[in-house]
C-alpha positions, 0 to 999 in steps of 0.5 A: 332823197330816195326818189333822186338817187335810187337807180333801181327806184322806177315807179310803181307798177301799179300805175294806171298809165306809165310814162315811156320816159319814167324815169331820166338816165343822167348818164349815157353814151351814144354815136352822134348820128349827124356825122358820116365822116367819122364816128363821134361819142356823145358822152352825157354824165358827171366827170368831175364829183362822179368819178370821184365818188366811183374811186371812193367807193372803189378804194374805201371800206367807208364811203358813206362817212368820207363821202360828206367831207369830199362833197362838201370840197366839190361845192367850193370849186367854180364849176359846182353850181350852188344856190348863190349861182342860181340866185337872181339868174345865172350869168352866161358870161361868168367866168373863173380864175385860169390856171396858175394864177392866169387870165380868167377862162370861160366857166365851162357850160354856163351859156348852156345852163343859163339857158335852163334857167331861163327856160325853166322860169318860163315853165313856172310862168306856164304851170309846166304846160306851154303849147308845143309851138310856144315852147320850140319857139321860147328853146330857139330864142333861148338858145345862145348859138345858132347855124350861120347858114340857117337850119341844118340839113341832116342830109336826107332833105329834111330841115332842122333846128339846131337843137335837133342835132345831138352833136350841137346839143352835146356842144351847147349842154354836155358841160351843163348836163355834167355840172348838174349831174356832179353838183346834184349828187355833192348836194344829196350827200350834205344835209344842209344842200337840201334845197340845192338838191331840189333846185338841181332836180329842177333843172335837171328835168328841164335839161331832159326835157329839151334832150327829149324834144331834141331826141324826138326830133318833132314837137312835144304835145302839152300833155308830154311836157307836162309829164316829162317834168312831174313824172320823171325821177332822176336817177344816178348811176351806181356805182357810186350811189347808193353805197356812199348815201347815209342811211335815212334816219326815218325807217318806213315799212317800205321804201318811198316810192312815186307812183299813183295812189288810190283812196277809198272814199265813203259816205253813208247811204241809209239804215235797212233793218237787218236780222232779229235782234229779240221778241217780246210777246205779250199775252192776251190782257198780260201787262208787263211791267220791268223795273231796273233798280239799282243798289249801292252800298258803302261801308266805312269801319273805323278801328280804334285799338291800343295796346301796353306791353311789358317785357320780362328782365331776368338777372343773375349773379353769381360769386365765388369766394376762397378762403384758406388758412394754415398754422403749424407748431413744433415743441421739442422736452427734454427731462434729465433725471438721477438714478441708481442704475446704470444702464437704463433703456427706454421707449417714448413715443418714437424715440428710444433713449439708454442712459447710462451712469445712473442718469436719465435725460427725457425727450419729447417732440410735439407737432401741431397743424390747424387748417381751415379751408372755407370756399364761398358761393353767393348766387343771387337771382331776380326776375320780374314777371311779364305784364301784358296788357292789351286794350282795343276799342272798336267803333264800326261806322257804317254808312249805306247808300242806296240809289234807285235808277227806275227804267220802266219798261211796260208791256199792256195788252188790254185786249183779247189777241196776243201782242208780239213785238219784233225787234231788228237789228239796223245795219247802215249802209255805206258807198265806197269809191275808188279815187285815184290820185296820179303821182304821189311820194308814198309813205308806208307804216304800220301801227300796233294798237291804233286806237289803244289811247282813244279807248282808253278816253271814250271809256271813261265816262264825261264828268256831269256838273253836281257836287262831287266830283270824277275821281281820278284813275286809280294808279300806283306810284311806279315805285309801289307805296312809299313814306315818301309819296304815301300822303300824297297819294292820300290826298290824291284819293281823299284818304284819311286816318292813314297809317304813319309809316314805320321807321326803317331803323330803331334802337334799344339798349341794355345796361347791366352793373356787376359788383363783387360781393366780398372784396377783402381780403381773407383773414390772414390769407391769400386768394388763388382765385379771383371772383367771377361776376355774371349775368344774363338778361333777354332783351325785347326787341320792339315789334316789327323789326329784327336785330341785325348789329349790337355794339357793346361798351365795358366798363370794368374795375379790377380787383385788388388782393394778394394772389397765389400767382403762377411764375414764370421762372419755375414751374410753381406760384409765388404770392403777391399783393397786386390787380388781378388781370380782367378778362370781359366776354360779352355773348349776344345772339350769335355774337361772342365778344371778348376783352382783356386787361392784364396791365400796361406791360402786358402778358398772361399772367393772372396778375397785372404786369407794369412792365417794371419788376420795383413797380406796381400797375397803378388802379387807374391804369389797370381799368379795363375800358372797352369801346366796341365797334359793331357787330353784325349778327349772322342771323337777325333774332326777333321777339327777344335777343339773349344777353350774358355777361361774365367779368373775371378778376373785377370788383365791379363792372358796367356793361352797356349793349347797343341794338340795332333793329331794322324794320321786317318786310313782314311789317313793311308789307303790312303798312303798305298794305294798310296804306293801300286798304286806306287809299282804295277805300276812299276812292272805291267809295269816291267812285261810287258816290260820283257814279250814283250821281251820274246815274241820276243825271242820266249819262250816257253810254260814252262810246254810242253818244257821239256822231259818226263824222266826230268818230271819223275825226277822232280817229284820223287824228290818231292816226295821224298822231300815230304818224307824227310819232314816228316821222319824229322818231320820240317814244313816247311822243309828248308833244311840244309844250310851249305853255308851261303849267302855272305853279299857283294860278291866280285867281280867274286867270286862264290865260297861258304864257306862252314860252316864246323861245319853245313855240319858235323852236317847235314852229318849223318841225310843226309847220313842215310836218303838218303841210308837207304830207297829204293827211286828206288823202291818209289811208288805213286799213285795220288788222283783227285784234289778235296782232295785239298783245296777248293780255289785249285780245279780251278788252278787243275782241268783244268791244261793241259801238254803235259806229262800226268804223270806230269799233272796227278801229278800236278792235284792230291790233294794227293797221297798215296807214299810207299817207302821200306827200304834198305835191311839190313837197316830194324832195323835202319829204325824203331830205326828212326821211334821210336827215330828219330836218325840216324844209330841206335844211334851210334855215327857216320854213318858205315865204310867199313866193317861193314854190313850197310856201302854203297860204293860210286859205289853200291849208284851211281848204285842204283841212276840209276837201280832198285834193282836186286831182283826184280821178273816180272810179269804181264804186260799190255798197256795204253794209255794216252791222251796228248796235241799234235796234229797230222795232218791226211794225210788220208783226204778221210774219218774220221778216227776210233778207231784202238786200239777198244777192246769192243764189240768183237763178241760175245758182239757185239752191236744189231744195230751197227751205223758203219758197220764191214767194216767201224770198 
């Protein structure tokens, strides 16, 4: 309600005429000049809702968020007028509960207000421009209290109406004027007031009227009242407006305003021949002939291609076998002889005997050791050779299709002179009008790339009637190709043969067995170190995807043996027939995993421990069961994944390594580049078959076929779409869809259903948004291309139409647009702007008889003229340059400027290149 409130919103100095009373002061003080005797102020203005506003603003950091609720308190008191009240007329009697509960008193300035009421009423009968006699005599039938004694003598002879004298005017409408000054700004601050505010407008400027006529002290002229009803803003003081206003939910370029607007009117006049656009000479018995052929080719490759590949395995085990063996034998000989002497000294080996008494006894000791030491190692490798085998099978099919379009353009000069022909281009030449619309609430906006969207229709080609059809336009899904929208864009585009898309993940697996070779014991022997079995594999990793998690699963059977184990209870080994502790490692890419089983009692002795020195690991209890979780690789491997196993202290083992392999971007990219090939394939070629069938039905250029009146339709629609979108504030804007798109159409069934419940919650905002604003008079003017986006200026700056209004259109980066509200719609156009609601908050849109109701013929009327009002003024012609060519018949000479304006005498130039005869 920016006209209303805004103090400072004066009208436009652009005025042709501007009003003495533009504006109406709804708060002022002055001396009564009827009264000698002693001084008398008149006060006019609010003294309830005002001066509490004024404490609102003056005491809180947040007036605007506290002002609704303090209004909305205002309006249920018995002074606040309201829209009940003004129904069916207002009751000069009326009255309201007294103080404590008392007698009910007078509501203060009703009488006053009834008056405005009723004159107000006759001013609608009068269309707001009575006879001035007319009108003095409706204000002193209207008026309820009148001199005793006759008219009053204001003391210097001259007799006058009541209502002349301001003292009796304060007395019949001071309280009146208050209540609608307080009850109009309560209902500016709610959004559902909105048809209050206007009603109170009203009156308000139907109570300036009779100050007016009362403050001249002479009748008013018809041409005066007519002005001091339509040309007057009421404003309220500040403080408190506008600081305890909200904001308006509509941001224009610039702030709404009422004052006279001016629109250019045009109409073309004719075509002249301009400049030279081309010359064509043709010799003396030369016959030219050109012919434009056209080619079209299409190609279509089909690729059949298979291929068979065999991964080399390679596998190796190796076993390492003791063997040790000992036997030792001691002998001990004696030998006891007689002789005849008596002493007897002797030496055997090493052992020195005397014998004495003539006997002799022989001792002899023996020594035996045998050691047999045998250490074993059995290396058993195999490797399969890799067999690659690739087949590809070609066919290419190609298919060409050549259309011929023949222009025949012929030039024949049998005879013996030279033949030129000259060719001009046409201007059109337009009339310009200045017509000036007085009093118009104007809405300013400025609109980049207006005609982004209508290019974008015009240039793609109508579809012509034959068997193939107009492709779509070729657009990506937003989130790229997809094995999720990847048939659907083939079946968009017609595509076929389209590649199946990778999965993301795939796995493979390794299993490898172990087993001891020798798994006896030694003869009559222990062993001291238990057997190794190992072996290494390379695993091919499917093509397209790298290894990035294995899990792996052991399985794995001890060995049963007597063992030279370690002791703890002294540094030595002791010999035991026991399970030999396992230990598995599992090394895969960058990845070691290792495992243990010592036994249920644990420990790190090579032998297993039960836990119990009277009892021994059971065979089932000593398997060593690994069941791993998975294991991220560091670094993906692709091509093939390196796998080594080596179990420790077991008989046999079964090693199983689960891969994990993901899909490469590399691969990715190269399906979707395979999809996009397919798809743009089959619409290039789509595109081509349906372009060489428009050219053979001869379509024409889009942008040059349509006339210049649908052109200048076209774009005010876009404008106004433009506008629309912004008044709604909906980006992007997609309309109202009251028709929901059938999901399986029948058979010859065109007929929309209408979704009922939509189209009533659309109708109101459509109703009001198309009737309250004056789209006859939507003004615009285009700025150049480079107020576009920078990647916009090459499709702009050179687009050529044979319509120079639609060109300078479609070129422009932006255009500033004005477009006028409806006269009697200037309050429900800025309650929109302020809470973007609809026919001032009502509850639904006007009906016959009620002053913003628009009929069905006066909305047709309006589509089609412009409003009735409008004043002309000046005028003038230009001419506008077009892409026509116009063939001179005049070939003697070249031709010159016929609509030349410069240099006229005296501004002639000094040495001009073509004489006054030639121009």
């Amino acid at each position: 309600m920016t006209d209303i409130y805004a103090l400072r919103a004066v009208r436009a100095p652009r005025r042709t005429v501007v009003a003495g009373d533009s504006t109406l002061v709804t708060e002022w003080s002055e001396v009564d000049p009827d009264v000698h005797t002693h001084v008398q102020h008149l006060r006019w203005g609010g003294t309830e809702f005002v001066p509490e506003l004024r404490d609102l603003v003056a005491n809180t950091e947040n007036p605007a968020g506290q002002a609704p609720a303090l209004a909305e308190s205002f309006l249920l008191r018995p002074t606040a007028v309201t829209v009940l009240a003004l129904r069916g007329g207002i009751d000069p009697a009326a009255t309201m509960p007294g103080e404590d509960g008392g007698e009910p008193v007078p509501i203060p300035g009703q009488p006053g207000l009834a008056m405005i009421d009723r004159i107000d009423r006759w001013l609608v009968t009068q269309d707001n421009e009575p006879e001035p006699a007319e009108l003095d005599q409706r204000l002193r039938g209207a008026a309820p209290q009148q001199a005793a004694d006759g008219p009053l003598d204001g003391g210097d002879g001259e007799q006058r109406d009541d209502l002349e004298s301001r003292g009796r005017l304060h007395g019949l409408l001071g309280a009146s004027w208050s209540r609608l000054v307080d009850s109009l700004a309560a209902a500016l601050l709610l959004p559902r007031q909105g048809e209050l505010a206007q009603r109170l407008n009203r009156l308000l400027l139907v109570a300036g009227l009779v100050e007016r006529r009362s403050s001249y002290r002479r009748p008013l002229t018809t041409r005066e009242i007519s002005e001091l009803l339509a040309c007057r803003t009421p404003v309220l003081p500040d403080p408190p407006f506008p600081e305890v206003l909200p904001a308006d939910q509509v941001k224009l370029v610039r702030r709404a305003t009422t004052s006279d607007l001016f629109v250019v009117r045009k109409e073309w006049r004719g075509y002249v021949a301009d400049e030279i656009a081309d010359i064509r000479n043709v010799l003396a018995g030369e016959h030219h002939d050109m012919r434009f052929t056209r080619i079209d080719e299409a190609e279509v490759v089909e690729t059949t291609s298979s291929s068979t590949d065999s991964s080399s395995e390679t596998s190796s085990e190796t076993s390492d076998e003791s063997t040790f063996t000992e036997q030792s034998k001691r002998e001990l000989d004696l030998a006891i002889n007689a002789k005849g002497q008596v002493d007897v000294s002797a030496q055997y080996s090493s052992v020195k005997l005397d014998v004495s008494a003539g006997f002799s006894a022989d001792f002899s000791l023996k020594d035996s050791t045998d050691r047999t030491t045998e250490i074993a190692k059995k290396a058993v490798a195999r490797a399969a050779s890799k067999i690659e085998t690739q087949t590809r099978q070609e066919r290419t099919r190609r298919t060409l299709t050549r259309t011929e379009l023949r222009e025949q353009h012929k030039l024949d000069n049998p005879s013996s002179d030279h033949v030129r022909g000259v060719y001009r281009w046409v201007a059109r030449v337009d009339r310009f009008q200045v017509w000036r619309y007085p009093d118009r609430l104007q809405l300013e906006f400025e609109i980049p790339e207006p005609g982004r969207y209508l290019l974008e229709q015009l240039g793609a080609p109508p579809a012509r009637s034959g068997s193939v059809g107009r492709p779509p336009d070729f657009v990506l899904p937003d989130g790229g190709i997809t094995p999720e929208n990847y048939l659907g864009l083939a079946a968009t585009y017609g595509a076929t043969g389209m590649p199946e898309p990778p999965q993301p993940t795939v796995g493979t697996s390794a299993a490898l067995a172990l087993m001891a070779k020798d798994a006896g014991l030694a003869p009559n022997g222990d062993l001291w170190n238990a057997p190794v079995l190992a072996q290494a594999v390379e695993v091919a990793v499917p093509p397209g995807y790298a290894v990035t998690a294995i899990t792996a699963n052991v399985e794995v059977t001890p060995f049963h043996a007597i063992w030279e184990r370690e002791t703890s209870a002294h540094g030595g080994y002791d010999r035991q027939e026991a399970l030999h502790t396992i230990t598995a490692t599992v090394a895969a890419g960058d990845q070691m995993i290792f495992d243990s089983q010592a036994g249920p009692g644990g420990g790190t002795n090579s032998i297993m421990s039960s836990g119990a020195q009277d009892h021994l690991v059971q065979f089932l209890d000593g398997h060593l069961h690994h069941a791993g979780a998975e294991q991220a690789l560091a670094h993906p491997v692709v091509v093939k994944l390196p796998i080594s196993v080596c179990l420790v202290g077991a008989w046999a083992g079964n090693v199983g390594v689960d891969l994990k392999c993901e899909l490469t971007q590399q691969a990715k990219d190269a399906w979707v580049q395979g999809v996009y090939d397919v798809v743009r394939a089959a619409y290039d070629t789509w595109l081509r078959e349906w372009r060489a069938e428009q050219a053979l039905a001869g379509s024409p250029a889009t942008l040059d076929e349509r006339s210049p009146s649908r052109n200048a339709e076209m774009m005010q629609h876009e404008v106004r779409r433009h506008v629309v979108t912004w008044l709604l504030g909906e980006s992007p804007f997609d309309g109202r869809n009251a028709v929901p798109a059938k999901a399986v159409p029948p058979a010859r069934d065109n007929t929309p259903d209408v979704n009922i419940p939509a189209a009533l919650g659309s109708a109101d905002t459509i109703q009001f948004l198309e009737q309250a604003l004056e789209w006859a008079n939507l003004a615009w003017v285009a700025y150049p291309y480079y107020w576009a986006g920078r990647d916009r200026w090459p499709d702009l700056m050179d687009l050529e139409t044979v319509d120079p209004d639609l060109g300078t259109f479609l070129r422009a980066g932006s255009i500033r647009v004005v477009v006028p509200a409806r006269i009697g719609f200037g309050a429900a156009v800025l309650h929109w702007l302020t809470f973007r609601q609809p026919w001032l908050g009502g509850a639904c849109a006007p009906v016959p008889g009620e002053p913003m109701y628009l009929s069905v013929a006066r909305e047709i009327r309006d589509q089609m003229m412009p409003p009735p009002d409008g004043e002309p003024g000046d005028s003038w012609e230009v001419a506008l340059p077009t892409t026509l060519q116009w063939l001179d018949d005049k070939a003697t000479g070249l031709p010159l400027n016929p609509m030349a304006r410069l240099g006229k005498p005296p501004h002639e130039p000094p040495d001009p290149l073509l004489g006054d005869d030639e121009a």
